[in-house]
C-alpha positions as CSV (number, residue, x, y, z in Angstrom):
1,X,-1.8,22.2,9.9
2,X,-0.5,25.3,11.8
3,X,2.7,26.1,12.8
4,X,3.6,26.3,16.4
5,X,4.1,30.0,17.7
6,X,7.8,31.4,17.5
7,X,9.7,31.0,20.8
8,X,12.2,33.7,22.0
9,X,14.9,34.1,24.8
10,X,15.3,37.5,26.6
11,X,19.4,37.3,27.7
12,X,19.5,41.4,29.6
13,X,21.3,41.9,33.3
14,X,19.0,45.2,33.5
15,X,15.6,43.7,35.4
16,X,13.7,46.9,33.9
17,X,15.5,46.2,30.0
18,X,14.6,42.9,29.6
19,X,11.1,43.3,31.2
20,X,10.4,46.8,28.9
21,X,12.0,44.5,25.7
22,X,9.4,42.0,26.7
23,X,6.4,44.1,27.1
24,X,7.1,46.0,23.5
25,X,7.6,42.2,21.8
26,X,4.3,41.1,23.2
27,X,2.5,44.3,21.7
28,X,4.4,44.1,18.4
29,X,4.2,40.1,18.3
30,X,1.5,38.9,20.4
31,X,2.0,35.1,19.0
32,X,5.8,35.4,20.4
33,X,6.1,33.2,23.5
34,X,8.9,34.3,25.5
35,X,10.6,31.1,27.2
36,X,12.5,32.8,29.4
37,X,15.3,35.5,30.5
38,X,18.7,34.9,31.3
39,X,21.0,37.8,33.7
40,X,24.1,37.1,32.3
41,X,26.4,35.6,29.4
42,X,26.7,31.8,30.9
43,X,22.8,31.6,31.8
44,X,22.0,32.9,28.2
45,X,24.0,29.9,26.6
46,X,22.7,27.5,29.3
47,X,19.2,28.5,28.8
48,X,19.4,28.7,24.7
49,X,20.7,25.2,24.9
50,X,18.1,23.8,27.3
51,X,15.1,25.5,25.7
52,X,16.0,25.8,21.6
53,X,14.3,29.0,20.8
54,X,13.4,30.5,17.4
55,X,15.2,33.7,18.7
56,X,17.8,34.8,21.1
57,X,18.0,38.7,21.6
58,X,21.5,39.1,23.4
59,X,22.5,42.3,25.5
60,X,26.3,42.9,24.2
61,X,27.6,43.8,27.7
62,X,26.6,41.1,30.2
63,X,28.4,39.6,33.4
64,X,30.0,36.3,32.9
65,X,30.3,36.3,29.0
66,X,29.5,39.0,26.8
67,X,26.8,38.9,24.1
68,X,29.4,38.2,21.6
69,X,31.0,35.4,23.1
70,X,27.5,33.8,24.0
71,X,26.7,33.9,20.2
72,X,30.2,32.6,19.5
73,X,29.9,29.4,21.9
74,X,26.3,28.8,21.0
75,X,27.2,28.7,17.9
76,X,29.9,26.1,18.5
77,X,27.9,24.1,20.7
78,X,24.5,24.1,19.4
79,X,23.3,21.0,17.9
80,X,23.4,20.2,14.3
81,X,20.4,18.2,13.9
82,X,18.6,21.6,15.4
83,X,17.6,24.8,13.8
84,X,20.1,27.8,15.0
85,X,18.5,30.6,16.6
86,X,18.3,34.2,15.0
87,X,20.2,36.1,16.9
88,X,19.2,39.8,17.9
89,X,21.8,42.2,19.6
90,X,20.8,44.6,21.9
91,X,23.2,47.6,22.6
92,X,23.2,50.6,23.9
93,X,24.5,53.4,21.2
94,X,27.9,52.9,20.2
95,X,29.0,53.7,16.4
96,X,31.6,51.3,16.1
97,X,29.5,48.2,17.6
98,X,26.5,49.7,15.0
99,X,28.5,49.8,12.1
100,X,30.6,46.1,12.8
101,X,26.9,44.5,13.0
102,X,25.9,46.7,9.7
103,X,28.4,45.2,7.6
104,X,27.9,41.7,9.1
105,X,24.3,42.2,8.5
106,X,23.6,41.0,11.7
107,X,20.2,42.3,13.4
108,X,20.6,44.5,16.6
109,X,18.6,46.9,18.5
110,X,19.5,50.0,20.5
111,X,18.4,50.4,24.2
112,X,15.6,51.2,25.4
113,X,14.0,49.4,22.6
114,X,12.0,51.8,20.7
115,X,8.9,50.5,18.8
116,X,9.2,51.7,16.0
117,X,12.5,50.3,15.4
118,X,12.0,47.0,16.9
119,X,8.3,46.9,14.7
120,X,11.4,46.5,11.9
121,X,13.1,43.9,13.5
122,X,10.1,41.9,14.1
123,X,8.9,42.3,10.5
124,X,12.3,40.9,9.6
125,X,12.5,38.3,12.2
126,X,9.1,36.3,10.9
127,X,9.9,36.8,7.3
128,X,13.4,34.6,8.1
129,X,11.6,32.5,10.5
130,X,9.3,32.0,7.4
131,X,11.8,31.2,4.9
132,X,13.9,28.8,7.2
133,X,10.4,26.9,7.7
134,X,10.2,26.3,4.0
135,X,13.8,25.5,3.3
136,X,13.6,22.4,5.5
137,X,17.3,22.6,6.1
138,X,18.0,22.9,9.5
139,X,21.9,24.2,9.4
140,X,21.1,27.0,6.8
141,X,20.8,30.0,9.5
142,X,23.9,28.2,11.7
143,X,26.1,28.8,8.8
144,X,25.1,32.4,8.1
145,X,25.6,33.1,11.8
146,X,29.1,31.5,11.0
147,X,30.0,33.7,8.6
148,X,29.1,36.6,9.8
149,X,30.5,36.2,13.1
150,X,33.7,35.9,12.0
151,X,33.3,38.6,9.8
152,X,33.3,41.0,14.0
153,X,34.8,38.2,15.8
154,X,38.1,39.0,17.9
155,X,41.1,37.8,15.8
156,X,44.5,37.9,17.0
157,X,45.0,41.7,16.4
158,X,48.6,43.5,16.4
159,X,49.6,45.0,19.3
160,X,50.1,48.3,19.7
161,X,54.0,48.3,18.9
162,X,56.8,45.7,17.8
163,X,58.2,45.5,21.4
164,X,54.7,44.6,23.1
165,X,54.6,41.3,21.3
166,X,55.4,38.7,24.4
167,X,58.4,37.3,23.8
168,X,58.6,35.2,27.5
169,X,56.2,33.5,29.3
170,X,56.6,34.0,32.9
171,X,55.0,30.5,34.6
172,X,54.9,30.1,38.7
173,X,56.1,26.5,39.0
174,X,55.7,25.9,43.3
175,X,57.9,29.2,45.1
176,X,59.8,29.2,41.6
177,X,59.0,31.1,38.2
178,X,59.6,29.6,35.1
179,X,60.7,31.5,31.5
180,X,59.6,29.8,28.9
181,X,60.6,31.7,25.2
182,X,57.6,32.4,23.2
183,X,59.3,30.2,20.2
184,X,58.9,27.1,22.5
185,X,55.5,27.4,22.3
186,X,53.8,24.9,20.1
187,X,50.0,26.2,21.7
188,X,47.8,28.0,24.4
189,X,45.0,25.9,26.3
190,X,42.3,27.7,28.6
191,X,41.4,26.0,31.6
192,X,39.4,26.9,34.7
193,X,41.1,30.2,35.7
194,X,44.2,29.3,34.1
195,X,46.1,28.7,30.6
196,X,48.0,25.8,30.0
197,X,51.1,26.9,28.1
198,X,52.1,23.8,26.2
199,X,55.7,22.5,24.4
200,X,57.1,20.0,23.3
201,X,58.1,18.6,26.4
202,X,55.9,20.1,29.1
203,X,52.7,21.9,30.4
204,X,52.9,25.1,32.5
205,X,49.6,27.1,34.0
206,X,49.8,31.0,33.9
207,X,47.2,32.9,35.5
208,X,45.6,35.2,32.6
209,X,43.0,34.5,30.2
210,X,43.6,34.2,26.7
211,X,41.6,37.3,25.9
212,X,44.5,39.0,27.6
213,X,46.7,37.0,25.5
214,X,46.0,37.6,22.5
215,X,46.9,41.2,21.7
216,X,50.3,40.1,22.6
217,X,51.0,37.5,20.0
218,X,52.0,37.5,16.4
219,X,48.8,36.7,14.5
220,X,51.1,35.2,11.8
221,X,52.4,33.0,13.8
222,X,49.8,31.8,16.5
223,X,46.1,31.4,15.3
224,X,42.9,31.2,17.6
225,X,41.0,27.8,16.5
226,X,38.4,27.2,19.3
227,X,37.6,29.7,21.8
228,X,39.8,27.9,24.2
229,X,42.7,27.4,22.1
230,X,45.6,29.3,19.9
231,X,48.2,27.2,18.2
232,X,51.5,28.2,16.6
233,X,50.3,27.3,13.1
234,X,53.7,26.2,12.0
235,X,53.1,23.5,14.4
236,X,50.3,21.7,12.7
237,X,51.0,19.1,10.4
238,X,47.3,18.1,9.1
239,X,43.8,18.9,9.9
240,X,41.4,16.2,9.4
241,X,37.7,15.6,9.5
242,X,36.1,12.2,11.3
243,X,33.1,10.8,10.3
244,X,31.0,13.3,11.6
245,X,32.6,16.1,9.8
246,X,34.2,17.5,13.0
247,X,37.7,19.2,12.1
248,X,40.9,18.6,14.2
249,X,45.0,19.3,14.0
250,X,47.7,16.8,14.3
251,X,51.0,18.5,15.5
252,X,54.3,18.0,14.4
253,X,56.1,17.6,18.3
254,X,52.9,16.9,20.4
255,X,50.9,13.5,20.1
256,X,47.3,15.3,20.8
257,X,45.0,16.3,18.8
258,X,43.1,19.8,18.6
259,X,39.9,20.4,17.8
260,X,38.7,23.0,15.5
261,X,35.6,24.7,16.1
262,X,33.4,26.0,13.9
263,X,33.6,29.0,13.9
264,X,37.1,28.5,12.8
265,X,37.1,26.0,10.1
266,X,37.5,28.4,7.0
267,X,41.3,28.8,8.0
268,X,41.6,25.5,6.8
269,X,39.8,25.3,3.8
270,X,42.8,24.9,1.9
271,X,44.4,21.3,3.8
């Protein structure tokens, strides 16, 4: 019985990239069938979802979400019954972004693909696809992803300097603004546009993002669990797992519950 022919996913705003990447992968790896190409972050995760390729090669800087944080939420969201992706990123030259994917031993490209190069990444991409056929186990390649995401996710980094850490939240409550003290903060919540900054007794939108919040919190005190959400971890009172091994957080003053996501689950290893 043969195997069917490898699948891929082109995710590149650049019309000329992501048609030149396709050209040199049908020349290097004429079996490859590409499903499809996505023009920014959202489409990519949309499209992996929809379609379930073998691969994913992911432009780092795209509109709407960056290649990062697509890996980061299709990693969360993927199913687990599913094989995860390998994930290739594609950057333009940049030491810093080389070296973080180095050390996580994650696979990347430099643009314009080069054949030669990308003849390397090939080789390495069917010899995994390979092995992850024989293994039979389906969440293998999810769980290296996880680990080495995490190994160049964002974490809540120190700011620059003591006094930048945000010590008041400044919330527009109708012509009125509200301060609320960064203590009374149990966690953040993103929304739509907004974040919901929750406390024991109430729920007030800012207009940021919580990428712009996070440099400006104590990363002993608050910790990012989903994508969407940072808690002030002396606020949790338990995390527990249901029945399908899903993590969440009890709180010690709010009655909700907060899920975990994957990508954040070693944090709790130890409760």
């Amino acid at each position: 019985m043969t195997s069917l022919p490898a699948r891929a996913l082109i995710a590149e705003d650049e019309v000329l990239l992501a048609t030149a990447l396709s050209a040199s992968l049908q020349r290097l790896w004429p079996e490859l069938e590409i499903v499809g190409f996505a023009a920014n972050g959202i489409e990519a995760v949309e499209h992996a979802l929809a379609t379930q390729p073998d691969v994913v090669f992911l432009d780092i800087k795209m509109p709407g979400k960056s290649g990062l944080e697509a890996a980061r939420e299709l990693a969360e969201e993927w199913p687990e019954q599913r094989p995860f992706p390998l994930l290739v990123f594609v950057t333009a030259y940049d030491d810093y972004a080389v070296q973080a994917f180095e050390h996580a031993a994650i696979d990347y490209v430099l643009k314009p693909a080069n054949d030669e190069r990308l003849a390397k990444t090939v080789e390495r991409l069917q010899a995994r696809l390979d092995r992850s056929g024989k293994s039979g186990n389906p969440g293998s390649e999810l769980e290296r992803v996880l680990q080495q995401l995490r190994g160049i996710a964002p974490t809540l980094a120190p700011a620059p300097a003591a006094q930048e850490r945000l010590r008041m939240i400044r919330a527009a409550v109708g012509n009125q603004i509200k301060l609320i003290p960064i203590e009374e903060v149990i966690y953040f919540e993103a929304t739509d546009k907004y974040v919901n900054v929750v406390t024991a007794d109430s729920e007030s939108l800012i207009r940021t993002s919580l990428k712009e919040l996070i440099p400006q919190l104590d990363p002993d005190v608050f910790w990012q669990i989903h994508r969407g959400t940072i808690v002030r971890i002396a606020q949790v009172q338990s995390a527990q797992r249901d029945e399908a091994g899903k993590l969440s957080l009890r709180l010690r003053s709010r009655p909700e519950t907060l899920a975990v996501s994957r990508l954040f689950t070693h944090l709790f290893k130890q409760m």
